[in-house]
C-alpha positions in Angstrom: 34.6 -19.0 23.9 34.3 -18.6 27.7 30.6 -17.8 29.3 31.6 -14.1 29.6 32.6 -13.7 25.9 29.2 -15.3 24.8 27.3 -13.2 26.9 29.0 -10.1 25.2 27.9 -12.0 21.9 24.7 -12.2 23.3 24.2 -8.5 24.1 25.8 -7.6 20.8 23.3 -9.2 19.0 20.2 -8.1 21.5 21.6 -4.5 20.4 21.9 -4.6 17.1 18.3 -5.7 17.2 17.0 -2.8 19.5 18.9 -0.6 17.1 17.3 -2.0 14.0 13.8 -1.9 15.5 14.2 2.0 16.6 15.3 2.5 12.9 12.4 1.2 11.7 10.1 2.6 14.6 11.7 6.0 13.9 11.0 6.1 10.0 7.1 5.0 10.0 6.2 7.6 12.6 4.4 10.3 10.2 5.2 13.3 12.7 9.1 12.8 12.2 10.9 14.6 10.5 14.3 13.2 11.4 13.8 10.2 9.1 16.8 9.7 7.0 19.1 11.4 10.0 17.9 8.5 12.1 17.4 6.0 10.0 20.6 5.9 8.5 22.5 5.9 12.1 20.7 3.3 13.7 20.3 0.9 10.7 24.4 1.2 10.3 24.4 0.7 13.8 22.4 -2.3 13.9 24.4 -3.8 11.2 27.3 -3.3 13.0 26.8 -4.8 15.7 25.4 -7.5 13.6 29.0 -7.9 11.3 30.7 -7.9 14.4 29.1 -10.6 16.3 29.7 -12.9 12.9 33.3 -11.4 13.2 33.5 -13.2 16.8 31.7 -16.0 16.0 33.7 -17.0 12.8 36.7 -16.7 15.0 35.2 -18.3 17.9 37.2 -14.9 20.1 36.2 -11.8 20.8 40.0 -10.4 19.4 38.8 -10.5 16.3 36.8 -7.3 16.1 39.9 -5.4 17.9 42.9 -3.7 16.6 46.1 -2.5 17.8 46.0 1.7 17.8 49.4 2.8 18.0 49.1 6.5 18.2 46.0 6.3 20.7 48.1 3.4 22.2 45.0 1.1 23.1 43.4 -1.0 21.1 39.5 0.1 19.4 36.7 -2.0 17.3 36.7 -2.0 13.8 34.5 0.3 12.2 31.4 -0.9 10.0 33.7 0.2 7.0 35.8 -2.1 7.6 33.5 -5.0 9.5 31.7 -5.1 6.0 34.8 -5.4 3.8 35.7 -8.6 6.0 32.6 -9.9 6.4 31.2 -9.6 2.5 34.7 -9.4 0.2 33.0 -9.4 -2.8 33.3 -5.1 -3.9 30.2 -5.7 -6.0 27.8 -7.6 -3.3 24.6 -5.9 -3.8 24.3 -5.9 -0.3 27.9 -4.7 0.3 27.1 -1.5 -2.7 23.6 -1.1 -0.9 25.3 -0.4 2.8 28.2 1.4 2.0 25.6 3.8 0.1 23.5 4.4 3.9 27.1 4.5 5.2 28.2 7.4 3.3 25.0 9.0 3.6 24.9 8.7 7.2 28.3 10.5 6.6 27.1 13.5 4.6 26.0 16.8 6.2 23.7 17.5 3.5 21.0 15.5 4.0 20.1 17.5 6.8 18.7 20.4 5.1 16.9 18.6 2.2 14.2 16.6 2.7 14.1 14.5 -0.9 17.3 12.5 0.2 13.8 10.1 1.3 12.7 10.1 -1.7 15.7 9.2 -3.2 17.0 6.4 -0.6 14.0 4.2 0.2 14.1 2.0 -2.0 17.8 1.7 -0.8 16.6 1.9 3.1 14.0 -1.3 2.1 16.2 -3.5 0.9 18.9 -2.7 3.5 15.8 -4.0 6.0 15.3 -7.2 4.3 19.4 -7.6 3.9 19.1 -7.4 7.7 16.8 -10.2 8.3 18.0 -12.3 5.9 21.4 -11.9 7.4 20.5 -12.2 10.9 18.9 -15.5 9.7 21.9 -17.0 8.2 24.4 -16.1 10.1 22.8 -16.9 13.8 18.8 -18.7 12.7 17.3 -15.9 14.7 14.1 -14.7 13.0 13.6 -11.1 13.9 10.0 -10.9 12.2 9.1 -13.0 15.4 9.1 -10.4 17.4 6.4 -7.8 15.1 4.1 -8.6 12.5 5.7 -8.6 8.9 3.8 -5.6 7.3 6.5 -3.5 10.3 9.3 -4.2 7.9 7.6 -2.1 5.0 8.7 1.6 4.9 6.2 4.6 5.3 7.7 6.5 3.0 6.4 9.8 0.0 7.4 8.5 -3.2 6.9 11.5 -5.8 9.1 11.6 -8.0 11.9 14.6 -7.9 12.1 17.4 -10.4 14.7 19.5 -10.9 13.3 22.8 -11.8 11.7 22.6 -8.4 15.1 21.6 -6.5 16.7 24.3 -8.4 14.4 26.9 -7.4 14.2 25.4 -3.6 18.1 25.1 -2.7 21.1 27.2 -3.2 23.2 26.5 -6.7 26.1 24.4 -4.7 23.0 21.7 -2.5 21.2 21.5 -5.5 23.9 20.5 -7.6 25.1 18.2 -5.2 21.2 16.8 -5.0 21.2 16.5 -8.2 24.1 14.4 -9.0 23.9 12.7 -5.9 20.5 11.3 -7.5 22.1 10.7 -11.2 24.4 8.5 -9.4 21.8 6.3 -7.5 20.0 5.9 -10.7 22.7 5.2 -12.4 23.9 2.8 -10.1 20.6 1.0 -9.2 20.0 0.1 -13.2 23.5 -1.3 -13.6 23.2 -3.3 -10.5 19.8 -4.9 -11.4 19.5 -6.4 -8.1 17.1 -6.3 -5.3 19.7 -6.8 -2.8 21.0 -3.2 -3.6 17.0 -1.4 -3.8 13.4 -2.6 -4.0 11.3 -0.1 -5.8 8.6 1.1 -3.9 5.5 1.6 -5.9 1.7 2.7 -4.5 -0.2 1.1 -7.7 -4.1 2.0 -8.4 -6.2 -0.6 -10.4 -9.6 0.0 -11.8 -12.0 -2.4 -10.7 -15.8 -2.5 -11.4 -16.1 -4.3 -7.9 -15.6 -1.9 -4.9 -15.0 -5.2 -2.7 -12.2 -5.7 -4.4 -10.5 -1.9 -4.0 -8.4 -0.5 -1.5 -9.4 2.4 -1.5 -11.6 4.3 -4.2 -11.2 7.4 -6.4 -13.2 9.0 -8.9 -12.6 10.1 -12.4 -15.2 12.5 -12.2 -14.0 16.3 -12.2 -15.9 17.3 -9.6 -14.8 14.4 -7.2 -12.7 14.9 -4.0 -10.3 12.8 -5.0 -8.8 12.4 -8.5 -7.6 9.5 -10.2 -6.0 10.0 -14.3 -6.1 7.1 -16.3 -2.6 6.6 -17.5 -1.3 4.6 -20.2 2.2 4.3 -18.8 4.2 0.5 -19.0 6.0 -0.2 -16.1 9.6 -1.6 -16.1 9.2 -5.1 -15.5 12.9 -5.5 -13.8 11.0 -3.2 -10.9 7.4 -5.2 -10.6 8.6 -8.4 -11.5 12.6 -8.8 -10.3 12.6 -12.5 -10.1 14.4 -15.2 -12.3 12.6 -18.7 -12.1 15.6 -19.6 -9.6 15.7 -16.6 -7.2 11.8 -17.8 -6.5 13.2 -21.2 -5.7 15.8 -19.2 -3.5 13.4 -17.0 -2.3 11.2 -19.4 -1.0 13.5 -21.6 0.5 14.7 -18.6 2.3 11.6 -18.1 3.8 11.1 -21.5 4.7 13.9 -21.6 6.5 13.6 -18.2 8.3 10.1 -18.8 9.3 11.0 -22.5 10.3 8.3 -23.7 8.2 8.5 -27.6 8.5 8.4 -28.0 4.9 8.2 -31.5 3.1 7.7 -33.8 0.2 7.1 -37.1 0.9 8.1 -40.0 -2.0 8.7 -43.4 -1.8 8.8 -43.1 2.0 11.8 -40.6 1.7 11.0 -36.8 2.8 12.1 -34.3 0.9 12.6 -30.9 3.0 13.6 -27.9 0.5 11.4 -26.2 -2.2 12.6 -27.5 -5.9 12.2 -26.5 -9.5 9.7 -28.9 -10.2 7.7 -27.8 -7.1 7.6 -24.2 -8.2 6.2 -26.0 -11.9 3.6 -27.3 -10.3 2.3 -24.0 -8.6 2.5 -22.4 -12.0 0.9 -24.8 -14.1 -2.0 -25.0 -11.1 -2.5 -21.8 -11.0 -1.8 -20.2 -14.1 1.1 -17.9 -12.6 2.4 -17.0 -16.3 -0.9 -15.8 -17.4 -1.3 -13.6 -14.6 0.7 -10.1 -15.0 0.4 -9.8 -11.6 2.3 -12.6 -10.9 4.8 -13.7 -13.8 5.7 -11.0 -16.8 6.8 -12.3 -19.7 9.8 -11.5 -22.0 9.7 -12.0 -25.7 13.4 -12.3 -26.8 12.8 -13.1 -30.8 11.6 -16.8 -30.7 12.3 -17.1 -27.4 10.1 -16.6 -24.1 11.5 -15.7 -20.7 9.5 -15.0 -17.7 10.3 -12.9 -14.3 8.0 -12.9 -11.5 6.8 -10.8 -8.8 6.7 -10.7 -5.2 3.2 -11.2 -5.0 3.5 -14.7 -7.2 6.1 -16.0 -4.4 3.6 -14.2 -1.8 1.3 -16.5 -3.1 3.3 -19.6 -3.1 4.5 -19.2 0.4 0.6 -18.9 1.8 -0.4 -22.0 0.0 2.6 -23.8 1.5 2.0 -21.9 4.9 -1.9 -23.3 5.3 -0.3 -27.2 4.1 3.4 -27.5 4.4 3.4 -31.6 4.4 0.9 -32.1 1.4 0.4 -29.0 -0.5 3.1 -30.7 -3.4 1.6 -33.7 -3.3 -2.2 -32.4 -3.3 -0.9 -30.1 -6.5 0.4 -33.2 -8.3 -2.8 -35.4 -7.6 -5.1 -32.5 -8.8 -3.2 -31.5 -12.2 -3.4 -35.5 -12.9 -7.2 -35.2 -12.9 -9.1 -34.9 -16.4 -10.1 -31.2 -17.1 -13.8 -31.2 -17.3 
């Protein structure tokens, strides 16, 4: 490409980020009450922009985001419809169901008079955010966290559940039907799809601790207390709290390695060894007892046969250990398990 058409690729890209940053500016302001309206428009904005500067790039020429209108007789962009069909061809990408769900939405007129379309889309709107940076990563190494602190890219958002008595009695018969199904559908579809590429469940958990140092905040089962807490004996699905196989930590980390630049490596026989392995991750769980924490590994009892999952938190944990040492903290790990228990 010429200067002029990588200085348009430049300022495509600058403005898909401004775009995604107002998005998520817009939603974590508690006085709004636009959220899902703009949300939904400047996330599909910023992704557009996005698809269409890996259109260009792919192509090395700008032509390839423009088509011939005959009936308008000039020629127009491709819409983020279609930029996402070219860009991601698989029809069930996670990534590719999880956008074209915001895209419809964005779409709809009846999100504008309801308000538990939030409800129902965050944990759709939180994965579309981490799509974003992983993408952005990938497809041009730019690491948008850079820019604000991490904790940004988490969503403000009311999670009670919905309940249809009360959206029955709140909306007309023809919006709350429509709610309604719209939110069968979701459910539906998130289960099936099992992925957190499509939604991240977004859960506000409250532990009881004898030790207020180690509370976030604290409640009181006392009746009289300002602020109520029932203990509830309720299991929580594990494909929500703990959605990783043993390899999408590996992934997982290696992503993050590589988004955060992390100079990363194992060092053996004089040969450096710069991405994260299977028999690192062993190491971090046999040192620290991942699987015998539930806070960090879950496991699955399939007749004979154990299978674990894992949590965010657990690769949290993994990626500050390797954070505070990234040349030794494998090696360090191996010298330390070799030692005798006392």
């Amino acid at each position: 490409m010429n200067a002029k058409d990588n200085q348009t690729l430049s300022t495509m890209l600058e403005k898909s980020m401004e775009a995604f940053t107002l998005g998520l500016e817009l939603y974590n302001r508690p006085t709004v009450k636009y959220r899902v309206e703009g949300f939904s428009f400047y996330i599909c904005n910023a992704w557009e922009l996005l698809l269409k500067a890996k259109l260009v790039k792919t192509v090395n020429c700008l032509d390839a985001i423009f088509y011939s209108n005959t009936k308008m007789q000039r020629s127009q962009t491709y819409s983020l419809s279609e930029c996402l069909k070219k860009v991601f061809t698989d029809k069930k990408e996670p990534l590719r169901r999880n956008l074209e769900r915001i895209i419809s939405l964005r779409n709809t007129s009846i999100h504008f008079v309801t308000e538990e379309y939030e409800q129902m889309y965050a944990p759709l709107f939180q994965a579309c955010i981490i799509n974003y940076v992983n993408k952005l990563n990938d497809f041009f190494n730019i690491d948008i966290t850079e820019r604000f602190d991490q904790h940004f890219l988490s969503l403000s958002v009311n999670i009670d559940p919905l309940d249809s008595g009360t959206i029955k009695k709140k909306y007309p018969a023809t919006i709350a039907e429509q709610l309604l199904r719209d939110q069968m559908d979701l459910n539906e579809e998130t289960i099936n799809n099992g992925s957190t590429g499509f939604g991240i469940p977004l859960n506000h958990n409250i532990y009881i601790t004898k030790n207020k140092k180690n509370a976030d905040f604290i409640v009181s089962i006392a009746k009289d207390s300002e602020t109520k807490a029932a203990i509830i004996n309720k299991l929580q699905d594990p494909k929500n709290t703990h959605p990783f196989t043993y390899s999408e930590v590996v992934n997982q980390v290696n992503k993050w390695i590589s988004r955060k630049k992390i100079d990363f490596r194992v060092t053996n026989d004089h040969k450096n060894r710069i991405t994260f392995n299977k028999s690192d991750l062993d190491l971090f769980i046999k040192f620290y007892g991942i699987k015998a924490e539930i806070d960090y590994a879950y496991k699955h009892v399939l007749g004979n046969n154990n299978q674990y999952t894992y949590s965010q938190k657990g690769i949290n944990l993994i990626e500050k250990e390797i954070m505070d040492n990234p040349h030794d903290i494998v090696n360090i790990l191996k010298n330390e398990l070799k030692k005798p228990k006392k």
